[in-house]
Structure formats: structure tokens, C-alpha cells
C-alpha positions in Angstrom: 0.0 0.0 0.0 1.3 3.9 -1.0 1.1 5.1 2.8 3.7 8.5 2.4 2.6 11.7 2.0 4.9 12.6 -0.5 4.2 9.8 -2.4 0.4 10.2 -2.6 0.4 14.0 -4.2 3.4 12.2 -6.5 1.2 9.6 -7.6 -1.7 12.2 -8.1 0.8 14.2 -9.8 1.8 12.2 -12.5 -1.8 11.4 -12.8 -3.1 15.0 -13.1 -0.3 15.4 -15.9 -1.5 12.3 -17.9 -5.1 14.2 -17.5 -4.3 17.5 -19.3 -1.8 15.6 -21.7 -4.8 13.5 -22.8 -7.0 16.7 -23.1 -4.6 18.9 -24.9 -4.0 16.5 -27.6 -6.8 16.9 -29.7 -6.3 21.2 -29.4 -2.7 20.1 -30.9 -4.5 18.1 -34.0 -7.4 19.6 -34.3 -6.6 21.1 -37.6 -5.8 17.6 -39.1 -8.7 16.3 -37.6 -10.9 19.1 -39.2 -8.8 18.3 -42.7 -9.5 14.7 -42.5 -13.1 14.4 -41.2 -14.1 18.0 -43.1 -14.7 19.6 -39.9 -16.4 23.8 -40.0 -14.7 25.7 -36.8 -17.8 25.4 -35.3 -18.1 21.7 -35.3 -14.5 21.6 -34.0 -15.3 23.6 -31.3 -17.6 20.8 -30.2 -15.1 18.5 -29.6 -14.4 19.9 -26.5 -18.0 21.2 -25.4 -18.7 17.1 -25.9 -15.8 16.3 -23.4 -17.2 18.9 -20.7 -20.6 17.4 -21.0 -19.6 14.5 -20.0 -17.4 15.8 -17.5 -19.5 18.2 -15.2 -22.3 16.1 -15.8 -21.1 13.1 -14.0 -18.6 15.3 -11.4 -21.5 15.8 -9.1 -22.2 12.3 -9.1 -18.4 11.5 -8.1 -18.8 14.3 -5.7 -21.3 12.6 -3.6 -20.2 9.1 -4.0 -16.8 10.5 -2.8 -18.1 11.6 0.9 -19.8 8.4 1.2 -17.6 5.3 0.2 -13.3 4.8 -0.7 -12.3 7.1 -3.0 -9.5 5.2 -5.0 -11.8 2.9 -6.4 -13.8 6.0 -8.2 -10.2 7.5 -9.2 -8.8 4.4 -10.8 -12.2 3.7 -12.6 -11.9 7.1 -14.1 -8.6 7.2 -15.5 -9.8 3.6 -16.4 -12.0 5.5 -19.1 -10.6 8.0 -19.9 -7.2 6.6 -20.7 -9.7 4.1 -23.3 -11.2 6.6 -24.8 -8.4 9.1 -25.5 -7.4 5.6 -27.5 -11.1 5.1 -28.9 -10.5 8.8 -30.5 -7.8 7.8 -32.6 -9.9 5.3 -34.0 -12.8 7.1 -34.9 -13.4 7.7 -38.2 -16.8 10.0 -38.7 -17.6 13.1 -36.3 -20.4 11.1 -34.1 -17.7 8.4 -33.5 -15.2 10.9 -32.3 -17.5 13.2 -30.4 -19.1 10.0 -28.2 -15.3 9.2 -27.7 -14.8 12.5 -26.6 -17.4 12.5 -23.9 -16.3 9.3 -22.6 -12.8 11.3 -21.9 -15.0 13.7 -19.9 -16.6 11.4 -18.1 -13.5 9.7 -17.0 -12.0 12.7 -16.2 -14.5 13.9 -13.5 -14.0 11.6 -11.6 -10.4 12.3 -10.9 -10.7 15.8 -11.1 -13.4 16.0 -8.3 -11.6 13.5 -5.7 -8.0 13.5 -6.0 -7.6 17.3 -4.4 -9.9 16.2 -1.7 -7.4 13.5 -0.8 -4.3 15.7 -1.1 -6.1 18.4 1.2 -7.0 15.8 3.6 -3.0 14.2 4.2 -1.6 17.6 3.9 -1.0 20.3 7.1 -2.6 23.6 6.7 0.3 25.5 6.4 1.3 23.7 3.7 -1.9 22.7 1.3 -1.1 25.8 -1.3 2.3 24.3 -1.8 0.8 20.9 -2.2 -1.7 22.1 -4.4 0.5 24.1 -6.6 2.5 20.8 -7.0 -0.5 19.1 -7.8 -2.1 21.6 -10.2 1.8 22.2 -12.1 0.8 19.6 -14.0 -1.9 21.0 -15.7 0.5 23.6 -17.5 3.1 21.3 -17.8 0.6 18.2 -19.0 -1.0 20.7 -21.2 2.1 21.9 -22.9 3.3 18.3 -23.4 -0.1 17.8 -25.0 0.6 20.4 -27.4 4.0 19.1 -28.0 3.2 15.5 -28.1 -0.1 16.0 -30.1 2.5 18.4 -32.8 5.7 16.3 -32.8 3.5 13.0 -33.3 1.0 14.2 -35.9 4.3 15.8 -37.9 5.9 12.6 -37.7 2.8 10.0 -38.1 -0.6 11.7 -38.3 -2.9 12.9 -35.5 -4.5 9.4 -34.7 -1.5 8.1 -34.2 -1.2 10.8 -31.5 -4.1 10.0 -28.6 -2.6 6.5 -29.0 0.6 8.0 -27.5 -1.6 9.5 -24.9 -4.2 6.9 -23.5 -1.6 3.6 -23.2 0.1 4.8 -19.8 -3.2 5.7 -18.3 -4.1 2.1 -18.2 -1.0 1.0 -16.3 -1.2 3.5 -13.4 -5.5 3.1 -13.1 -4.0 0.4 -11.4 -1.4 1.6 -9.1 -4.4 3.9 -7.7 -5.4 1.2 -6.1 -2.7 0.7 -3.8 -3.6 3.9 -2.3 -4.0 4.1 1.4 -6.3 6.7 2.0 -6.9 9.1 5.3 -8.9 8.4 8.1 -12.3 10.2 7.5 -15.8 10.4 8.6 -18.0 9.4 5.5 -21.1 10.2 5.1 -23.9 8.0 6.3 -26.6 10.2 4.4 -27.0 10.2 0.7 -27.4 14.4 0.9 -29.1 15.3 -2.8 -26.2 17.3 -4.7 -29.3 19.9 -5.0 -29.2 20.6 -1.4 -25.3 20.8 -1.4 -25.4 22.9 -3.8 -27.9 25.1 -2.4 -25.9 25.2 1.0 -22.5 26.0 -1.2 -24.2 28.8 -2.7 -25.4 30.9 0.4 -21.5 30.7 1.7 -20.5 34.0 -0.6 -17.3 33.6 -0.7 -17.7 30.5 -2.0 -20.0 31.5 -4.3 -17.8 34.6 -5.7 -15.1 32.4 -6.1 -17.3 29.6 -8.0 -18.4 33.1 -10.3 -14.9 34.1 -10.7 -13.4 30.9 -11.4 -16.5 30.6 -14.6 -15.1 33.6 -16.5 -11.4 32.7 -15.6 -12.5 29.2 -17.2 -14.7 29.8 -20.0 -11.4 32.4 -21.7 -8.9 30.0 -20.7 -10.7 27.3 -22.2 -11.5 28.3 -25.1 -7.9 30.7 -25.7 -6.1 26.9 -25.5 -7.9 25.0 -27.1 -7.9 27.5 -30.5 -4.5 28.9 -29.6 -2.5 26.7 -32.3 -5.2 27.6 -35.2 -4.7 30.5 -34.5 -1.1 31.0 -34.5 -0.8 28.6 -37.6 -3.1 31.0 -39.3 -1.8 34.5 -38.0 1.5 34.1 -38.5 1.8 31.3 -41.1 4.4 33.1 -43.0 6.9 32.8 -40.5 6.0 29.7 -38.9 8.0 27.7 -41.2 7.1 25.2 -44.0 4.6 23.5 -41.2 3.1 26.5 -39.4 1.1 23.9 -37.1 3.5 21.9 -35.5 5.7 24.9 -35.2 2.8 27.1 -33.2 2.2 23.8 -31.2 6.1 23.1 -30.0 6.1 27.6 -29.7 2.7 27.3 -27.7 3.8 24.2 -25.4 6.9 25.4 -24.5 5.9 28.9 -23.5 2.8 27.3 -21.6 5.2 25.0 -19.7 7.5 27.7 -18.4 4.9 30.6 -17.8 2.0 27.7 -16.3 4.8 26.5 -13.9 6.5 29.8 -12.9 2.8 30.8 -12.0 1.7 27.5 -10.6 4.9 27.6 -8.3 4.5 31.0 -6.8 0.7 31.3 -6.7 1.3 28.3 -3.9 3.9 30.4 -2.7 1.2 33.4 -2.3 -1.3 31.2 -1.6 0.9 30.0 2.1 2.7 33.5 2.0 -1.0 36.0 2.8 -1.7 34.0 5.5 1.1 34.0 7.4 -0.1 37.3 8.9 -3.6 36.1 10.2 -4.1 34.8 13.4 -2.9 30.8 14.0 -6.2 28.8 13.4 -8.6 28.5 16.2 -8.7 25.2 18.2 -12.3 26.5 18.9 -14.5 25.4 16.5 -16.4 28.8 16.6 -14.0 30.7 16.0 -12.9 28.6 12.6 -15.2 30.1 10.5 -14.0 33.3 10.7 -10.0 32.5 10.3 -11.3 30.4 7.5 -13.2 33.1 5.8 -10.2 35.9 6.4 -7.8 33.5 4.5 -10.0 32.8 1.7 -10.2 36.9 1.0 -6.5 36.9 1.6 -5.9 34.0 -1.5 -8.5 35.5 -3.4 -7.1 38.7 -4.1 -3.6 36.2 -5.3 -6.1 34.9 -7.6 -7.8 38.9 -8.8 -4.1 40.2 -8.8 -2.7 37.7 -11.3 -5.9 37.6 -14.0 -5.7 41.6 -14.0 -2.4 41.4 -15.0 -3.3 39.2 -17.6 -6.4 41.0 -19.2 -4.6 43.4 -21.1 -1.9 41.4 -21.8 -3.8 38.7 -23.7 -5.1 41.5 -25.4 -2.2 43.2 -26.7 -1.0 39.8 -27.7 -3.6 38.8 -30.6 -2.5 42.3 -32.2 1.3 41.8 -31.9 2.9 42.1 -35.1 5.3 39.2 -34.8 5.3 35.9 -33.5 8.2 36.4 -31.1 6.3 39.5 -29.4 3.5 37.2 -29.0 4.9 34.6 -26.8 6.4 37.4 -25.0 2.9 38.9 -24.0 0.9 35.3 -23.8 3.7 34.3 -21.9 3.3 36.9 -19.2 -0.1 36.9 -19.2 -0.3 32.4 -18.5 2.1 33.7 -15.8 -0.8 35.6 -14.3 -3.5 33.2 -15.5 -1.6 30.4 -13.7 -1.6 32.5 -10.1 -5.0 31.4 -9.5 -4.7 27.9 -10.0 -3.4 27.0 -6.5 -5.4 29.2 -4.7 -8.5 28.8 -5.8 -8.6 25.2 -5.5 -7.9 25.6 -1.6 -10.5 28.2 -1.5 -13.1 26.7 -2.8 -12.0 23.5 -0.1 -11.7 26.1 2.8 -14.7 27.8 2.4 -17.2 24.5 2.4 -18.5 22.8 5.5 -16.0 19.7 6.7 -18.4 17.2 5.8 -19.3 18.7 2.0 -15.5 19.0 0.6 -15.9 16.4 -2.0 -19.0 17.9 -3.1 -17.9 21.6 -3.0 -15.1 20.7 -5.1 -17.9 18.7 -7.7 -20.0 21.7 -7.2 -17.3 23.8 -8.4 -16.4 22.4 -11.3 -20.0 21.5 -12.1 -20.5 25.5 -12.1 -17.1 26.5 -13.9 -17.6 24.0 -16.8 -21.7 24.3 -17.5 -21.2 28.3 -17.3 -17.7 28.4 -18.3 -15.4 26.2 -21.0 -18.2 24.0 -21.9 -19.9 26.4 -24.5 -16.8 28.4 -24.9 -14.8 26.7 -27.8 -18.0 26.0 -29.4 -19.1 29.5 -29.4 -15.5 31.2 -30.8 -15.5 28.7 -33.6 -18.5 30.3 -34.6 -17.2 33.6 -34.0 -14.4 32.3 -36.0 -16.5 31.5 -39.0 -18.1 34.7 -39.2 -15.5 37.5 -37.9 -12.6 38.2 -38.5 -9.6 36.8 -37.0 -8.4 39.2 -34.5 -12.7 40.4 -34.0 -13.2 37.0 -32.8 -10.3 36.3 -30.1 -10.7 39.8 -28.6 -14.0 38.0 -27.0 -11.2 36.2 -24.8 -9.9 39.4 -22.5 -13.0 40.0 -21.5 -13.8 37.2 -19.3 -10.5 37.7 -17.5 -11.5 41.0 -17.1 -14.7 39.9 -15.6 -13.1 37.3 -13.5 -10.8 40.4 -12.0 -13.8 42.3 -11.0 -15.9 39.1 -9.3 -12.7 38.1 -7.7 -11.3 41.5 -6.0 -11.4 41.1 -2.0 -14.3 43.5 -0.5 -13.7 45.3 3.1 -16.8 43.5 5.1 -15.0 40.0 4.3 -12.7 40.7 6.8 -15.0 42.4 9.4 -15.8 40.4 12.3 -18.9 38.3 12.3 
């Protein structure tokens, strides 16, 4: 059995990196994809709203089954499917083939996504769950940026089915280390408690809810900025791209993603520990936890408002930079800033929920963040895509990280007493 500390968040680690490799492949081959199945923007962009159905609609599910019964047997099950179905994409050969692979990825995915932070928060000391959640959320840049170099470097070399084979086969092996996971004492939950009623206790905690709100426009810009991203690129600056503009925007766009995503992983845990060294030690006194819970979550979630204002008009200045080299400089400050937030957002949205209702805050969450956020948000700048103008359509993008600064930004009374 894995019994040490250190070699849990490892193990979910390597996991969560498998996760975003898996889901960044297709944004690396989507152009072959649309090539060879004769794919409109639009119908590309579904690719990924397909994948998010199936993912928040089955995370509240995992959410509830994960207060009440072992965990590692949901996780393993999930990267179970998912790692099959990344491989069932590469053998699709018409869109309704691909798309119900896609969804089956989703689905897999939830189930991960919803429990493993629950398990890292629970084996991991307050003073130091940002850090551990910064290591655990460093692989989504780094994951993601190997999905774009993976997907690029494999579909250059092969073609682009070829490509999610490379990306599901490890997942099988290590659905099976899960397993061997010794997880922490807990209370479960003897009552099946509707996800309704979770829901509807979440959303009267308003920091909780704010950072839920947040967290949707912060996702649905991200989303849909990655997943277009290498299209993009390809097409802006195809001139001087090289004689294959994709693969060379997909090993630019990884690598920049890699080093700006961890560089703002790595210090928004930093942040994330660093604000609350100043507050008062947490209360022994149970009464009294509310409150030092609800001055730390302010505390992270002005990390998180800081970082996405600083990457609003950033982003922006970027789709209108007349090179490609000025580009990556600009996107590559600006991931900086998007990546703050990843750490600390997580362990507010954890920190703000009742003991007993972490699993299913953290389903709740990205329920809310994927149904109001990235779900529809590829779809819908594909279409933009098909009927604007290049630089028209991706200026859509800013504006939700503008948004998300705005919900986000600490207010006075949060910190008042009770």
C-alpha cells in the first residue's frame, strides 16, 4: 500500500499530468482532424463542449459518491476510461464516432478531477496545502504543454491518430497503481445528501459563491484561448512559422505554456501559504474557525484577482502583436498571471465548504465552472471564428479575464468580524 505523504500528491501528480496531456492532444491536432473528417470551426469547437458534457455532468455524481464510500476505487475507474477513450478517439473515423469518444474522456475525467484534491487536502498540514496544491495543479500547464508538443511532434511525424494512442496507453498501467492507495482516516457520510441541497448550502457561503463566479469567467477564456490557440497562431503568422506552421505554433505554444504555467503555478502556492502567514494561528475553537477560515479565503483571493488583471490586457495586446516572437512574449506573461490562481483557488473553494461537504464543494465547483464556463466556450468562438474576422473573434477572450478580476477582487466586510 502507497502510505507517504509525499508519495500520494506524486502519484496524483503524474496522474493529473496524464489528464491534461490527454486533453490537450486533440487542441494540438485539431486542424488535421478538421482536414481529415471536413470539420467547419464550429463543429470543432464541439469536440471539447462534448468532453465537458460529460465531465460536469457526471462530477456531481463523483462528488457525492466521494463523501460516502473509498475514493481510489472512483479515481482508478476514471482514469480507467478515460485513458480508453483518448485511445477510442484515434480510431474514430466520422464526427459522431469521435464526439461520443470525446465525452467518454469527460466522463473519466470527472471523476479524478473531483476527488484527488480532496485527498491531497486531507493528508496535507494547513500551512502547507497551497504548496501541495501548486504541485499538484503544475501539471496541468506542464501536461497541457506536453499535449501540445506531443499531439505536434507525433502528428508531424505519423498523423494525429496516431497521437491519442501515445496519450491513453500509460493511463491504463497507473489506473491500477491507484489502487494501492492508502487513503486518510475520515468520517464518510452515512446520508446520501441530494447534490441539490449541497449545492444550495455551497451557494449561500458567498465567498464561496464569488469564487465559484470568478473561477466561470477565468475558465470559460482560458478554455476556449487553448484549445484555439494553435489555429490561431498557424493562421496569424503562417508566414513565419515555417514550412509547417502547425507543428511549429504547437512546439512555440507548449513550450511557453510549460514555463509561464509553472513559474505561476509555483509561486501562486507560494502566495497562496505566504497571505496568510499574517492572520491569526487557526482556532482550536471550533467557533471561532469560520471566521479565520473566511479571512484566508479573501487573503488567497485577491492572489487569484491580482494575477488575471495582469493578464487581461496582456492577452489582449498579444492577438494584435505584429510578430510571433512579441507574441509569446505577452501570452507568456499573461499564463504567468492566469496560472496564479490555480493553487489558490482550488484551496479556497475546499476552505470555504463545510468539513463534511469538501468532495462535493469541489464537484459543485467544477460542475458550475464548466456548464457556465469552457463547456460552450470553444464552441461558441468557432463560430465567432466562422463569421468574424480573426483578430474580431479572439478579442471575446480578455473580457472574461476581465470579468473574473472584478468578481474576484477582496471587498472590506469580508474581513470584518462576524
Amino acid at each position: 500500500m502507497i502510505r507517504n505523504r509525499l508519495a500520494i500528491v506524486g502519484l496524483l501528480t503524474a496522474l493529473n499530468f496524464l489528464n491534461y496531456l490527454d486533453r490537450f492532444i486533440v487542441a494540438a491536432v485539431l486542424p488535421r482532424i478538421q482536414e481529415d473528417l471536413d470539420l467547419s470551426n464550429f463543429e470543432g469547437g464541439l469536440l471539447a463542449t462534448v468532453f465537458l458534457l460529460g465531465y460536469f455532468a457526471t462530477a456531481p455524481l463523483f462528488g457525492s459518491l466521494g463523501d460516502r464510500m473509498p475514493r481510489k476505487w472512483l479515481i482508478a475507474f476514471g482514469v480507467l476510461m478515460w485513458s480508453a477513450a483518448t485511445i477510442a478517439s484515434g480510431l474514430a473515423r466520422t464526427l459522431p464516432t469521435l464526439i461520443a469518444a470525446r465525452a467518454a474522456v469527460g466522463l473519466g475525467e470527472a471523476s479524478y478531477a473531483t476527488l484527488a484534491p480532496t485527498i491531497i487536502d486531507d493528508i496535507t498540514p494547513p500551512d502547507r496545502k497551497g504548496k501541495a496544491m501548486a504541485i499538484f495543479f503544475l501539471a496541468t500547464p506542464v501536461g497541457s504543454a506536453l499535449g501540445y508538443l506531443t499531439g505536434g511532434f507525433v502528428q508531424h511525424h505519423w498523423d494525429w491518430r496516431t497521437a491519442f494512442f501515445v496519450g491513453g496507453v500509460p493511463g491504463i498501467a497507473l489506473a491500477l497503481v491507484c489502487l494501492l492507495l492508502a487513503e486518510p482516516p475520515r468520517t464518510l457520510s452515512k446520508v446520501n445528501v441530494a447534490m441539490r441541497r449541497a449545492a444550495a448550502t455551497l451557494a449561500r457561503i458567498p465567498l464561496y459563491r464569488r469564487a465559484v463566479l470568478g473561477y466561470c469567467a477565468h475558465t470559460a477564456s482560458i478554455g476556449a484561448f487553448s484549445y484555439w490557440a494553435p489555429k490561431f497562431l498557424a493562421e496569424r503568422f503562417a508566414d513565419s512559422l515555417g514550412a509547417d506552421p502547425l507543428a511549429t505554433a504547437n512546439y512555440w505554444f507548449g513550450t511557453v505554456t510549460v514555463v509561464a504555467g509553472a513559474i505561476g503555478t509555483l509561486i501562486g502556492g507560494q502566495l497562496a501559504d505566504r497571505v496568510l502567514r499574517p492572520l491569526p494561528a487557526v482556532p482550536a475553537d471550533a467557533s471561532h474557525l469560520h471566521h479565520a477560515n473566511r479571512l484566508a479565503a479573501s487573503a488567497q483571493l485577491r492572489v487569484c484577482a491580482i494575477g488575471v488583471g495582469i493578464a487581461f490586457p496582456l492577452a489582449a495586446a498579444s492577438f494584435f502583436a505584429p510578430s510571433a516572437t512579441l507574441f509569446f512574449a505577452l501570452a507568456g506573461v499573461a499564463e504567468v498571471g492566469l496560472f496564479l490562481s490555480t493553487s489558490p483557488i482550488n484551496v479556497i473553494m475546499l476552505r470555504t465548504a463545510p468539513a463534511h461537504l469538501r468532495a462535493s464543494a469541489m464537484a459543485v465547483g467544477i460542475f458550475s465552472i464548466h456548464l457556465f464556463g469552457d463547456l460552450w466556450s470553444p464552441s461558441l468562438l468557432g463560430l465567432f471564428l466562422d463569421h468574424l474576422e480573426l483578430l474580431a473573434a479572439m478579442m471575446a477572450l480578455p473580457l472574461g479575464f476581465a470579468i473574473a478580476t472584478v468578481v474576484w477582487w477582496p471587498r472590506a466586510r469580508e474581513a470584518a468580524p462576524e
